[in-house]
SEVEXDO-801869 format. One record per residue: residue in one letter; x, z, y of N, C-alpha, C in turn. Coordinates in steps of 0.2 Angstrom, whole numbers, padded with zeros to 4 digits, always signed. Example, Ala and Ser with C-alpha at 12.3 -4.5 7.8 and 13.67 -1.06 7.14 Angstrom:
A+0066+0039-0028+0062+0039-0022+0066+0039-0016/S+0064+0035-0011+0068+0036-0005+0064+0039+0000/
This chain:
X-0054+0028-0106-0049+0022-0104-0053+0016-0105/X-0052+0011-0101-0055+0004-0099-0053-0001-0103/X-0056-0003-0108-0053-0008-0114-0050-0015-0110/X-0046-0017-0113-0040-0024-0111-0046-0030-0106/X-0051-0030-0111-0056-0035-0104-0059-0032-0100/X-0060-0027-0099-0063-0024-0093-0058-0023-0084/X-0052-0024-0087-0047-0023-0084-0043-0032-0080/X-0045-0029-0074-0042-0036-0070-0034-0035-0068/X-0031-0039-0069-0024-0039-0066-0026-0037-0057/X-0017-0034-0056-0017-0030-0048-0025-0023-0045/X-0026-0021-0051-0030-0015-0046-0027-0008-0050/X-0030-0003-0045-0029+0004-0046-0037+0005-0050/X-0035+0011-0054-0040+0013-0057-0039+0022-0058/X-0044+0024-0053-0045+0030-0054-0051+0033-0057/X-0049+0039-0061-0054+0041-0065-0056+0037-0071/X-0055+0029-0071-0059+0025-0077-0063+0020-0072/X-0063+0021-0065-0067+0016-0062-0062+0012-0058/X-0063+0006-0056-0059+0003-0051-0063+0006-0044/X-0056+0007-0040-0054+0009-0034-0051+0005-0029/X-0046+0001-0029-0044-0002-0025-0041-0010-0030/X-0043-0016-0023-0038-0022-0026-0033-0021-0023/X-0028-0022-0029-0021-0025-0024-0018-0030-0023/X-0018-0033-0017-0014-0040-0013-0008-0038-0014/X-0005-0041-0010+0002-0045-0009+0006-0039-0005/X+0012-0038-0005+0016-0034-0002+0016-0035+0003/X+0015-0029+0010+0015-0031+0016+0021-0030+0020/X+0023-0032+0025+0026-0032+0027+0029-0027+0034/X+0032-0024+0037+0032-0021+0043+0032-0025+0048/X+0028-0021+0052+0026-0023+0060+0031-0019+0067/X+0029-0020+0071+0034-0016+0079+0030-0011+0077/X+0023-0010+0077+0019-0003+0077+0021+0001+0076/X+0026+0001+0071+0030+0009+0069+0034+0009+0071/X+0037+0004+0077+0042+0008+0082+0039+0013+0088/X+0030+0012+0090+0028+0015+0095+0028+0024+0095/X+0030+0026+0099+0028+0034+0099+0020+0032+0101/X+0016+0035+0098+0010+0035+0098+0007+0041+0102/X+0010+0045+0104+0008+0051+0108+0011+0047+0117/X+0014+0045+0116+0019+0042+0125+0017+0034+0123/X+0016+0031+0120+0012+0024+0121+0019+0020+0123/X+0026+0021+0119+0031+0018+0122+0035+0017+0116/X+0038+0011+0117+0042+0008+0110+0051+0012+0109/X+0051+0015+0102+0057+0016+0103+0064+0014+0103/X+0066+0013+0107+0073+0008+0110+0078+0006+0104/X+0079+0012+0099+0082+0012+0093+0078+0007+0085/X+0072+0005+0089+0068+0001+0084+0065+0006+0077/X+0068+0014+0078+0065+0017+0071+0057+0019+0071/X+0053+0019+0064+0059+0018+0058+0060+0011+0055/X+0060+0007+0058+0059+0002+0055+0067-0001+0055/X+0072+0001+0059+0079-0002+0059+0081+0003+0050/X+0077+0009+0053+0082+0012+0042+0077+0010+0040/X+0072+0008+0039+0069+0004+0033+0072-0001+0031/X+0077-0007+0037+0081-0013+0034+0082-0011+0031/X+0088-0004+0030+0094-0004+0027+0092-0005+0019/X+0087-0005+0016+0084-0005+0010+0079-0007+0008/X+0074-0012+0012+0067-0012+0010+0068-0022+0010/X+0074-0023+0015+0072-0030+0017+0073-0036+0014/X+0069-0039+0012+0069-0045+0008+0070-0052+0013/X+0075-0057+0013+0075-0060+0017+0075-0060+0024/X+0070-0062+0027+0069-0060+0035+0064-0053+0037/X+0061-0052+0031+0055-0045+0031+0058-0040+0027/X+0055-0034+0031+0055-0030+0027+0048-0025+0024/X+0048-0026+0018+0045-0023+0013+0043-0017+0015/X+0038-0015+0016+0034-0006+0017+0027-0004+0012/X+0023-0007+0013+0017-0008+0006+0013-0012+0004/X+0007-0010+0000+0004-0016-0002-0001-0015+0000/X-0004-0020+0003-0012-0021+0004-0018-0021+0000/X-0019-0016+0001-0027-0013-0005-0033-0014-0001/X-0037-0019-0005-0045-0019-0003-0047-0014-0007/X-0051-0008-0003-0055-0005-0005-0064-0008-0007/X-0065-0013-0003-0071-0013-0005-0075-0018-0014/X-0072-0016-0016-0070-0020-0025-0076-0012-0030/X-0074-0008-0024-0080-0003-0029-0085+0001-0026/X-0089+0007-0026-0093+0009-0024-0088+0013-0020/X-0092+0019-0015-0088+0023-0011-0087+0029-0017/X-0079+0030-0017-0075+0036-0021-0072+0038-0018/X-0072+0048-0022-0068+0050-0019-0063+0054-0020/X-0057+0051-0018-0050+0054-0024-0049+0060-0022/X-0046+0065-0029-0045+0071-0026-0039+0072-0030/X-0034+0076-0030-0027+0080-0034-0029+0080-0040/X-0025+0079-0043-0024+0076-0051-0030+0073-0052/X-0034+0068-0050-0036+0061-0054-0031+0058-0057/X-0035+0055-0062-0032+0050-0068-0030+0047-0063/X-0023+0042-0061-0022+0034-0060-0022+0029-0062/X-0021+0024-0063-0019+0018-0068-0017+0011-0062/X-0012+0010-0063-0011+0002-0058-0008+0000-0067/X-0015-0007-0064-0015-0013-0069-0010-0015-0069/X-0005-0019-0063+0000-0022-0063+0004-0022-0056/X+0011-0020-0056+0016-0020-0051+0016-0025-0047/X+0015-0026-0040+0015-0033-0038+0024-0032-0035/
């Protein structure tokens, strides 16, 4: 395990190595209303109209968080790696 200095606030830590920085909470785009096979927007707006129902802060709504990967060497996660998130943003 990664002693208290070694340890930056907002990253993942798999295996004992940093893996990912994590930014700020992103937001939902239209993109995920497109059918991506037919290149056509869904008229119902999903899934982004059910994600309001519970994700939306304000005028946005919440879907994840933006990880820079480039913060460590190339890794590679597999089923049951250790995780650790430093801090909840």
């Amino acid at each position: 395990m990664l002693s208290n200095n070694e340890i930056n606030e907002n990253e993942i830590i798999i295996n004992n190595k940093t893996v990912f920085k994590m930014y700020n909470p992103c937001v939902i785009c239209y993109t995920t209303t497109i059918n991506q096979k037919e290149n056509k927007r869904d008229t119902e707006l999903e899934p982004m109209k059910t994600l309001m129902m519970y994700r939306k802060t304000g005028e946005s709504v919440k879907f994840g968080i933006l990880l820079d990967p480039s913060v460590s060497e190339e890794t590679v996660i597999n089923i049951g790696d250790r995780l650790q998130v430093t801090k909840s943003l």
